[in-house]
N, C-alpha and C positions, 0 to 999 in steps of 0.2 A: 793850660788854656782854659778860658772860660767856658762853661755849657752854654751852648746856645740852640734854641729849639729852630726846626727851619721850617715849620707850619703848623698852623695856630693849631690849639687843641680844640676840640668838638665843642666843649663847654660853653666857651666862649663864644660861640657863633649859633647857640642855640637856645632856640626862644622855648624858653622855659621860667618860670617864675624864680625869684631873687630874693632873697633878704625876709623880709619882713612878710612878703607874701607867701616865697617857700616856707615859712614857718604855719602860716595862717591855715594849711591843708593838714598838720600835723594837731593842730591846735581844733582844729575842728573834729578829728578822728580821737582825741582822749576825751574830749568832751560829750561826746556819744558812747564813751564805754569800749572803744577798740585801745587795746594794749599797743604802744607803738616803740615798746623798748623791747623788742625780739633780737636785735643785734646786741644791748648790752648783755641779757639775758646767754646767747650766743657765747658771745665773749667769755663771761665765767666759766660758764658751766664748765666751756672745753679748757679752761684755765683747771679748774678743780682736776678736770681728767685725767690733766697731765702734771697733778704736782705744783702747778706757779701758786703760788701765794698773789692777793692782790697788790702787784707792784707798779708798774711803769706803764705807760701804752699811750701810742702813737694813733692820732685818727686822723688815716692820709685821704683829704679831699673831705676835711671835717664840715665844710657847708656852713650851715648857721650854729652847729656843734651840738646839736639835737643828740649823737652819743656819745661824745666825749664829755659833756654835765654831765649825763648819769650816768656816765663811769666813776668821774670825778666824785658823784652825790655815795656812790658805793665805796669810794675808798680807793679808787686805784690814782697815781700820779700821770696827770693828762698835759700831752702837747695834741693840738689842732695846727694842721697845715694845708693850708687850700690855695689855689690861683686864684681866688675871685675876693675882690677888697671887699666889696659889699657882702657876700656872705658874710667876711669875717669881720665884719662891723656889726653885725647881727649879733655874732657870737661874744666878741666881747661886750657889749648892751649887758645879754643876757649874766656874762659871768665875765669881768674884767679880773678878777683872779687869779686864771689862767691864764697860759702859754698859750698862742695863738701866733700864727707864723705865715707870712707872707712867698708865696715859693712856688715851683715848678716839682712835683713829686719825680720828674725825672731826672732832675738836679741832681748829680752828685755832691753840689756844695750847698743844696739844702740846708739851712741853721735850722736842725731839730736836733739836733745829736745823736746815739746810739745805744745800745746796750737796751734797747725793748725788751721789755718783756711781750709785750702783742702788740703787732700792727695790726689797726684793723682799716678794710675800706670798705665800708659801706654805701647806698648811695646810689649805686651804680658809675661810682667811680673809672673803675676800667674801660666803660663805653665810653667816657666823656675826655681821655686823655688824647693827646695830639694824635694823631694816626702815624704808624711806625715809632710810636716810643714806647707800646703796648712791656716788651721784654725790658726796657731800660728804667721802666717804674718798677716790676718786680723785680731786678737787679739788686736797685735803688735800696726798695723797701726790706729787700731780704738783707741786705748789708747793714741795716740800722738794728736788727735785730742779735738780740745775744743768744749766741747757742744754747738751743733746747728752748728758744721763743717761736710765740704761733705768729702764721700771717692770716689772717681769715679776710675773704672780701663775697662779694653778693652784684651780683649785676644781672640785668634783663637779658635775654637772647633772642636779639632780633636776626631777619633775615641778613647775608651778608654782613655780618658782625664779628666779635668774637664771641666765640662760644665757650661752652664749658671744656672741651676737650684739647683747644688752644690754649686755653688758660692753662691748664693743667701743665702743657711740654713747657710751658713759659716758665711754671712753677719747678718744676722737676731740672729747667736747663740752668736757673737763678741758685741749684743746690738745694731744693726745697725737699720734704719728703711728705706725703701724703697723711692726714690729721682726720678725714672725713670730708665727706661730699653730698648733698642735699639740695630738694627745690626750693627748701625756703626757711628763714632763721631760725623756724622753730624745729626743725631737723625732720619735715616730711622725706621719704626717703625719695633720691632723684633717680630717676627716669628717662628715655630715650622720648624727644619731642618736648621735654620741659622748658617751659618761657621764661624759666629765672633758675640761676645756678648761683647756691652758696658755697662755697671752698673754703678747709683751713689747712694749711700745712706746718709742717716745725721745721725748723734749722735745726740739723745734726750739731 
């Protein structure tokens, strides 16, 4: 049977900037001198930790694909898969190149294929997915992954939300195993009360 989702995802019903304008906040912070590849940076480093070579990686809910290019610019081989057409009009503009991929990250018949070496989601991806398919993306994500691949993702923690600690049994119930935990991409160490939690785990 086909997946079919039975309420909209948050994303989409949320007034927040799109395409060309999401870029324009990002475009304006390198232009003053703020680093805004703390996720790519992310991504290696704990790639190096544990061994990967720069190989494969997945950017689930890649947006206008702000880190899957500079993945791509370092070497690694990038698919981007996002629900919103306009982001991904954005990203291919920027790099038609690339894989870029039309889909629901809870989809198990997602066309991204498998054998990851890293998923990452950045973005604050996790807040914006349908409500109750929270476990069925990390399912998802952890099954695109090849054993011994990381999943890393980064999301805000609002009131009534998920939090860091949800995520985590989410990770842990998907088969996941614990990579490190932090308030922010650049591996500040996290804390009880922190307003953003970064997670990466490996598939045994």
């Amino acid at each position: 049977m086909a997946y079919k989702r039975q309420v909209p995802d948050r994303w989409t019903t949320a007034d927040v900037p799109r395409g060309s304008e999401y870029d324009a906040r990002f475009e304006q912070l390198a232009a003053s001198g703020v680093h805004v590849h703390g996720e790519a940076d992310l991504v290696e480093g704990l790639a190096r930790d544990h061994g990967i070579p720069a190989g494969r990686v997945l950017d689930a809910g890649c947006g206008t694909g702000r880190v899957a290019i500079e993945l791509a610019r370092r070497g690694w081989s990038v698919v981007g898969a996002d629900i919103d057409p306009a982001m991904l009009e954005a990203a291919r503009a920027k790099a038609p190149e690339l894989s870029w991929v039309l889909g629901d990250l809870a989809d198990p018949a997602l066309e991204v294929g498998d054998g990851f070496d890293v998923v990452v989601m950045a973005g604050n991806v996790m807040i914006f997915v349908a409500p109750g398919t929270e476990a069925d993306v990390v399912a998802n994500m952890t099954h695109r992954l090849r054993p011994g691949g990381l999943l890393v993702t980064g999301f805000a923690i609002r009131d009534g939300g998920l939090d860091a600690a949800t995520f985590a049994r989410l990770a842990s119930a998907a088969g996941l195993v614990p990579a490190g935990a932090w308030s922010t991409w650049d591996r500040a160490p996290a804390a009880p009360g922190d307003g953003y939690t970064v997670q990466a785990y490996r598939r045994p």
